[in-house]
N, C-alpha and C positions, 0 to 999 in steps of 0.2 A: 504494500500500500504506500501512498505517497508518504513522504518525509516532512517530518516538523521543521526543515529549515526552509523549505518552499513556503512558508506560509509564513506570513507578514499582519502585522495588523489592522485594523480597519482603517478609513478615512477617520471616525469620529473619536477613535483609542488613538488615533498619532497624535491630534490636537492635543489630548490630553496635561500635557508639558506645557503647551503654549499658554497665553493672558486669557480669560475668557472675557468672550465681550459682554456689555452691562445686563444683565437680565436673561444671560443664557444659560445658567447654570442650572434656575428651576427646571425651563424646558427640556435640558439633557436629562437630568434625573428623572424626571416624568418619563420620556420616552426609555432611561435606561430600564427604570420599574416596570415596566409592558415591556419591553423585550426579556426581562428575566422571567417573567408571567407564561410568555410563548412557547420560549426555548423549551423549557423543561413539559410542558403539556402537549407538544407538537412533539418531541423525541417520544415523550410515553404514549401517544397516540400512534404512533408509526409504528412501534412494537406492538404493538396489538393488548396495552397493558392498562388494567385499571387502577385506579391511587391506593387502593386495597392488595394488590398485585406487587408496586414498587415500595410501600411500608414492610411489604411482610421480605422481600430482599433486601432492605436494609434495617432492617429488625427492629422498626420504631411505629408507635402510632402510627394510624391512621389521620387523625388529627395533628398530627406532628408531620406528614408529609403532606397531608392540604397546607399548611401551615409555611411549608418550605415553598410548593408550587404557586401560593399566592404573594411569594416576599417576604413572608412576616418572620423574617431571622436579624438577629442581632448581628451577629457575626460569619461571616463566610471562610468559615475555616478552612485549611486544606483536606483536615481528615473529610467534615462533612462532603467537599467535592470531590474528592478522589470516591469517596462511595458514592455518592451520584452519579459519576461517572462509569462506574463499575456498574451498578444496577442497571441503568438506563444505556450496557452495551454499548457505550460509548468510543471511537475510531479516538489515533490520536492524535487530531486536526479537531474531531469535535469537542476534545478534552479542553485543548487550549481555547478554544472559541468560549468554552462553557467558563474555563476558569476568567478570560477577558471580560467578557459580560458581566460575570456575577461580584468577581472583585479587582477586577483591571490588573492583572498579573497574570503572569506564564504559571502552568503547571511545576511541579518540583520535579525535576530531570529525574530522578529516579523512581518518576512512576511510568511502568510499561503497558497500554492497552491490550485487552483481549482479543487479539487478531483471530482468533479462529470460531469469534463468536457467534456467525452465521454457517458455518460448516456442520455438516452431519454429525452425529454423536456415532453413527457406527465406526471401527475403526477403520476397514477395507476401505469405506469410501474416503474415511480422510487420508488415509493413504493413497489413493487412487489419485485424489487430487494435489494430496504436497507433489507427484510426479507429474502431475497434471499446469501444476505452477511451473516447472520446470521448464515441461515444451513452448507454457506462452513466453517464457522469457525469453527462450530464445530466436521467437517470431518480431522481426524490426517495426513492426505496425502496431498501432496502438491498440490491445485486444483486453477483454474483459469478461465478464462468469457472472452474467445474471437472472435473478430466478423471476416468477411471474407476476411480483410485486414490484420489477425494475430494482430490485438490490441489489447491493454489487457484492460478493462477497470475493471475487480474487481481479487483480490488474497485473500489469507485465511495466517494467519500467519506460515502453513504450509513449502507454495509456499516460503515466505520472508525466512524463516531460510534456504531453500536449496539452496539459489541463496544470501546469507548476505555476502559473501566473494568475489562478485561482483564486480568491481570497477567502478567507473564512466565511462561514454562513452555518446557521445552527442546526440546518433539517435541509439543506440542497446540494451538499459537496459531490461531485462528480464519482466519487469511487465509494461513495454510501449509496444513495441512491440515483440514478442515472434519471431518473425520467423527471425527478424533482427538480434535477442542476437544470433540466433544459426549461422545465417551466417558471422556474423561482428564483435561481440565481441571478443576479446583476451583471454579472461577469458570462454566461451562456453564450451570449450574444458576440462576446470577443473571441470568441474558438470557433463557435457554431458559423460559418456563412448562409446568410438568408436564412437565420435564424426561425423567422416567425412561417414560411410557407415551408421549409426544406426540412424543419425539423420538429417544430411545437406541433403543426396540426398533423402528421404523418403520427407521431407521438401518439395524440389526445386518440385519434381512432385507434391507435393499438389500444389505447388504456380502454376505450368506449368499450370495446369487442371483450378485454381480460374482466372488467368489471361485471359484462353481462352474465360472463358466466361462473363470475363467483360473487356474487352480491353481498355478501354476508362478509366479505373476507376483512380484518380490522383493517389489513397496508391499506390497500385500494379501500376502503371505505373512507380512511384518515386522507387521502391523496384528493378524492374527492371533494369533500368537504370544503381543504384547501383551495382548488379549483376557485370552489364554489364562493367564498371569501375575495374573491381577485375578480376586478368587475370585466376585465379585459381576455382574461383566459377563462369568465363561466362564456362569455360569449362567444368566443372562439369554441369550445365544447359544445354548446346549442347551438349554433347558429353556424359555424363556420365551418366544424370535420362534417354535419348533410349536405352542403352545399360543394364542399369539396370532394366528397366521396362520388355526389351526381354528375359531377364534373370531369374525375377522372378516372373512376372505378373503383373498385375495392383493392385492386391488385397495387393501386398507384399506396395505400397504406402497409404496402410488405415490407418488412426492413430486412429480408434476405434480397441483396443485389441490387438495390434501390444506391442510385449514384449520389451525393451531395458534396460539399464542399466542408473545408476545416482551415483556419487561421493558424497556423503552426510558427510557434514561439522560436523553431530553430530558420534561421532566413534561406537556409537550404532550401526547407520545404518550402514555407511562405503560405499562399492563398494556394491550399492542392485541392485537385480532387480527391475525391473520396466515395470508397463503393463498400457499403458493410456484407459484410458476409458473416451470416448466422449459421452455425453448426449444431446441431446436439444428435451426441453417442449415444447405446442404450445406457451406457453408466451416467453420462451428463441426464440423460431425460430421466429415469429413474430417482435422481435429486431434486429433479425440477432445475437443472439449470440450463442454458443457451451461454455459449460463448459466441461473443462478439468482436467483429475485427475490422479496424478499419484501415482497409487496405489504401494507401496511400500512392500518386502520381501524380507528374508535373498537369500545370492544369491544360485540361485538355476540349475544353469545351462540354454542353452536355449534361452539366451537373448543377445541382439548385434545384424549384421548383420545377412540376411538369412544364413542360412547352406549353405557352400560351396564359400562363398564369399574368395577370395583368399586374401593373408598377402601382408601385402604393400613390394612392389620389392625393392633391393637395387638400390640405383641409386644416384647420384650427386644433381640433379635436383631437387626439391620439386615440390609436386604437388599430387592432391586428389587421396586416393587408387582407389576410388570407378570410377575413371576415364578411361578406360582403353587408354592407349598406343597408339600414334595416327604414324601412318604408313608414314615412309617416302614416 
């Protein structure tokens, strides 16, 4: 998984040092108390876990972990974050993000995340896979092992270099879950080319189709939701992947051999194409996983949305191309 020295800290934790200007310091605090609120209820929503659930693995009330998830602590200890982060499976990108937010400091270097948190409990298959890690490493293309909820549970140092210029984010990091970095993160948009037609609404229909047929399931219930919160990507979901399916067929939503583009941080690559290729073995399908690869070449034309996809209109208003125009 990607490394803790790729990750930098935010725009609003670099000011930190700096003078604040007059009357902005309630405001930050305000906003910082709603992002500590998020993080930690979005992380346990994505696990599929209730506050009854993360009390009883960290061995405390239940009112003593409502109590954490709404702010109400005195002190933001390391112990209590380092077991926050342990309970809530936390990667070690979202450790640091978690300990930035909650007390504006780095984690203590001697704590190591649970890298094998999303891997199978049988041994065969985790063995299957540490040899399994081995072949993507030595694949030069950016590849990754995700299961039906878009989590990622393995990357190749490939994957890390095209996504190192990422910045923290508490519930959208590209090697936790893939289909959140493309809808949620801020930084998507600088790796993704033609982000919004080439990659969000191709996305929302896979997710449309994986949700229909497990509605129940807490990721995808939690992803939704999310969605549903963001006024620009519920509409893009309603309005945008029927209009686009009618448009280009159901086939144009495959992500095996579907071409798009990628912004690549090494200037070798630059603006490449890109053609992903989905595999799954009967060992990979038996886990539930899909490796992912994205095959990389100089650009060649061909790549982005279908042919014919029209240029984002001028307008006032923001709002996704690939949406069309809703009719007074």
């Amino acid at each position: 998984m990607s490394h803790l020295a790729a990750v930098g800290p935010s725009d609003t934790l670099a000011r930190s040092g700096q003078e604040a200007l007059a009357g902005e310091e309630p405001v930050r605090g305000t906003v910082r108390s709603e992002r500590r609120k998020e993080l930690l209820r979005q992380r346990r929503e994505e696990l599929g876990l209730s506050q009854e659930d993360v009390a009883a693995r960290l061995r405390i009330s239940v009112r003593a972990y409502g109590n954490w998830e709404r702010g109400l602590v005195k002190e933001w200890t390391d112990r209590k974050l380092l077991a926050l982060a342990q309970a809530l499976e936390m990667s070690e990108r979202q450790c640091f993000w978690l300990f930035r937010v909650m007390a504006d400091r780095d984690p203590p270097q001697s704590w190591r995340p649970s890298e094998e948190s999303r891997l199978p409990d049988d041994p065969a298959q985790r063995d299957y896979l540490r040899d399994y890690a081995a072949l993507m490493e030595a694949v030069p293309y950016p590849s990754f092992l995700v299961d039906h909820r878009w989590d990622v549970a393995l990357t190749n140092s490939a994957f890390d270099q095209l996504f190192q210029s990422v910045r923290p984010h508490p519930t959208a990091l590209p090697d936790d879950n893939f289909l959140r970095f493309v809808l949620f993160h801020p930084d998507a948009a600088a790796v993704l080319e033609d982000h919004e037609p080439a990659w969000c609404v191709p996305l929302l229909a896979q997710f449309s189709t994986a949700l229909a047929a497990a509605p129940e399931d807490d990721g995808l219930t939690s992803i939704r939701q999310d969605i549903a919160r963001d006024p620009f990507m519920e509409a893009a979901y309603r309005y945008g992947v029927p209009h686009w399916l009618s448009t280009y067929g159901p086939q144009a939503a495959e992500r095996d051999g579907s071409v798009r583009a990628v912004r690549h941080p090494d200037p070798r690559w630059g603006r490449a194409r890109c053609r992903l290729v989905a595999e799954n073995g009967p060992m990979l399908d038996g886990m539930g996983f899909t490796r992912i690869t994205l095959v990389l070449s100089a650009p060649q034309g061909g790549y982005g949305p279908p042919v014919g996809t029209p240029p984002a209109p001028a307008q006032q208003a923001p709002r996704l191309r690939a949406v069309p125009p809703l009719k007074d």
